[in-house]
C-alpha positions as CSV (number, residue, x, y, z in Angstrom):
1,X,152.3,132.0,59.0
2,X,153.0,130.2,55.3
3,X,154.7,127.7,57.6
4,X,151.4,126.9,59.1
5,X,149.4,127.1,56.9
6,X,151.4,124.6,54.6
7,X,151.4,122.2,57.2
8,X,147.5,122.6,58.0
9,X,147.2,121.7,54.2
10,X,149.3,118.7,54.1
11,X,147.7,117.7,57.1
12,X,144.2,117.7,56.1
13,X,145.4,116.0,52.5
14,X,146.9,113.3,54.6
15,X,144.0,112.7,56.7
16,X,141.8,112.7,54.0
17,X,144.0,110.1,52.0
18,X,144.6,107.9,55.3
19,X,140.5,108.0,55.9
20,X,140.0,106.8,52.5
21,X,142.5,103.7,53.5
22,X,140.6,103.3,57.0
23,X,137.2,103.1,54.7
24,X,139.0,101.0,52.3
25,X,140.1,98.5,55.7
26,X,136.7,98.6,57.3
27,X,133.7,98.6,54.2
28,X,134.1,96.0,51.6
29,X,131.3,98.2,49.7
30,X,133.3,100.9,49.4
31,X,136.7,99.3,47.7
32,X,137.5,99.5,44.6
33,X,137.4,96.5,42.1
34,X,140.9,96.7,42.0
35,X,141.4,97.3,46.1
36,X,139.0,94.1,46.5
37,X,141.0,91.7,44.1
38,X,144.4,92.8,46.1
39,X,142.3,91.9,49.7
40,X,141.6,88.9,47.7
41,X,144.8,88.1,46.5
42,X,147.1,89.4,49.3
43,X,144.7,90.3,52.2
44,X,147.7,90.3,55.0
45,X,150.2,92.7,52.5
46,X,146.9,94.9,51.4
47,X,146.2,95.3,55.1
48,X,148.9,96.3,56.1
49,X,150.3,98.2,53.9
50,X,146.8,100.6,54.7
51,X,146.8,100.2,58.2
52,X,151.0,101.2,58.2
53,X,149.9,103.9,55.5
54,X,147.1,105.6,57.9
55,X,149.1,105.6,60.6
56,X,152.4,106.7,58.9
57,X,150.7,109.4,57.2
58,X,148.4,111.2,60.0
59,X,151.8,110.8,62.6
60,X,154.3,111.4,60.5
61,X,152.6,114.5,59.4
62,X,152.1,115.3,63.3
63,X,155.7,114.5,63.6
64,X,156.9,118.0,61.5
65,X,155.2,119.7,64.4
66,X,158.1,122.1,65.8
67,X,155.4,122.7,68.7
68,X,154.5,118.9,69.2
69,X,158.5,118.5,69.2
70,X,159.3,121.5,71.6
71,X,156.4,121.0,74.1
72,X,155.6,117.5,74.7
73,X,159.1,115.7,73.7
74,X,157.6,112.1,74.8
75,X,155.2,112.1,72.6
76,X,157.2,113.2,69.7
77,X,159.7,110.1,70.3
78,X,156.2,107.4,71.1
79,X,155.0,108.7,68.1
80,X,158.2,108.3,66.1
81,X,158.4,104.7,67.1
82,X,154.6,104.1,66.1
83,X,155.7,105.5,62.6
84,X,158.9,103.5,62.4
85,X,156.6,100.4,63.1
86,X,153.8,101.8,60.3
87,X,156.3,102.7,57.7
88,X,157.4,99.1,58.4
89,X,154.1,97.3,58.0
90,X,153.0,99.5,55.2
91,X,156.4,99.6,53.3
92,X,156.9,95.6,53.3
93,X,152.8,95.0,52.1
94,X,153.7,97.5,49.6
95,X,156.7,96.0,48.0
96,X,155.0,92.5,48.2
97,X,151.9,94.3,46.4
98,X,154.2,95.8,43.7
99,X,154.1,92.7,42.3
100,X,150.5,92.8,41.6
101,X,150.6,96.5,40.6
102,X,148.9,97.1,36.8
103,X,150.8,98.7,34.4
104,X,153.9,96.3,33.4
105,X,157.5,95.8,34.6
106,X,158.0,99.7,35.2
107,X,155.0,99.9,37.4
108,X,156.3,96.9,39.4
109,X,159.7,98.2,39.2
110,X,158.4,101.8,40.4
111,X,156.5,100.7,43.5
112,X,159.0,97.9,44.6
113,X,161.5,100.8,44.1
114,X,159.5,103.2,46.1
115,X,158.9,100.6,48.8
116,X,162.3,100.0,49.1
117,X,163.2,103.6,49.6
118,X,160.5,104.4,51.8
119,X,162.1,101.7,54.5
120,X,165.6,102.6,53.8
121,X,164.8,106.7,54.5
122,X,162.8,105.4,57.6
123,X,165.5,102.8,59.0
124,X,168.6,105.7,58.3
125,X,166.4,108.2,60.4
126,X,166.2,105.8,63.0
127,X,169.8,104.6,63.4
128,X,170.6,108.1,63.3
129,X,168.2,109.1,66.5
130,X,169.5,106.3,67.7
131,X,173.4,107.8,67.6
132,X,172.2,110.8,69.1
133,X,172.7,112.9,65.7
134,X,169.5,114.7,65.8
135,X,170.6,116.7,62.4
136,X,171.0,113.8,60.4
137,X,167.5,112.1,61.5
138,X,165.7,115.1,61.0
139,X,167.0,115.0,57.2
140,X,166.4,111.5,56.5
141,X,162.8,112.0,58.3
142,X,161.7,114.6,55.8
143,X,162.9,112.1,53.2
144,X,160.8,109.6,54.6
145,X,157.8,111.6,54.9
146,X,158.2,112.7,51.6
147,X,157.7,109.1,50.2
148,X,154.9,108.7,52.9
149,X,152.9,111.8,50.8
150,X,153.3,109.7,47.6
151,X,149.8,108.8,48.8
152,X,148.6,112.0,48.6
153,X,150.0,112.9,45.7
């Protein structure tokens, strides 16, 4: 019962962080000076590290599902490869947006460093699904949606 309703939480914290992304994607009224001067400046790594991030965080979060997982298998594994792909998108924009960040040398450092993490969790989990160690990817895909809820936090 905690279980659930842990997850329920996280879920509706991630979906409310991803459909501030989608709004940030879709209405140029509603951005941020700062989120319009990144569009400006790096429109393709800005869009996709939101459009990776929305996807990565709403699927992903779907993902920790031991239902989804036991009941409908296929769609655990489509879904998996869609967040493989997001985490992908997202995590490259972001380290190419780190360099814009505000807040110095650590900030840059921090969310390159973040970035960089976020695709090495997300890569391990899949070479290790890959190798048929379901153990292994299952650790490395906590890890990975761990850096995915940086958003949220």
């Amino acid at each position: 019962m905690i279980r659930r309703a842990a997850w329920v939480g996280m879920m509706i914290l991630a979906t409310g962080v991803a459909a501030y992304a989608v709004t940030a994607l879709v209405s140029t009224s509603m951005r941020t000076s700062f989120v319009q001067a990144l569009f400006t400046d790096l429109p393709i790594a800005t869009s996709a590290h939101l459009t990776g991030g929305t996807l990565a965080l709403v699927f992903g979060g779907l993902q920790l599902s031991s239902t989804l997982r036991r009941k409908y298998l296929q769609l655990h594994r489509w879904l998996g490869r869609v967040y493989v792909v997001a985490v992908l998108a997202s995590g490259t924009g972001g380290l190419v947006m780190a360099l814009e960040s505000t807040g110095g040398l650590v900030a840059h450092f921090g969310f390159g460093l973040m970035a960089v993490c976020w695709l090495f969790c997300t890569g391990n989990a899949f070479r290790h699904i890959r190798n048929g160690d379901v153990a292994r990817h299952r650790a490395w895909m906590l890890r990975s949606y761990a850096l995915t809820l940086a958003a949220v936090t």
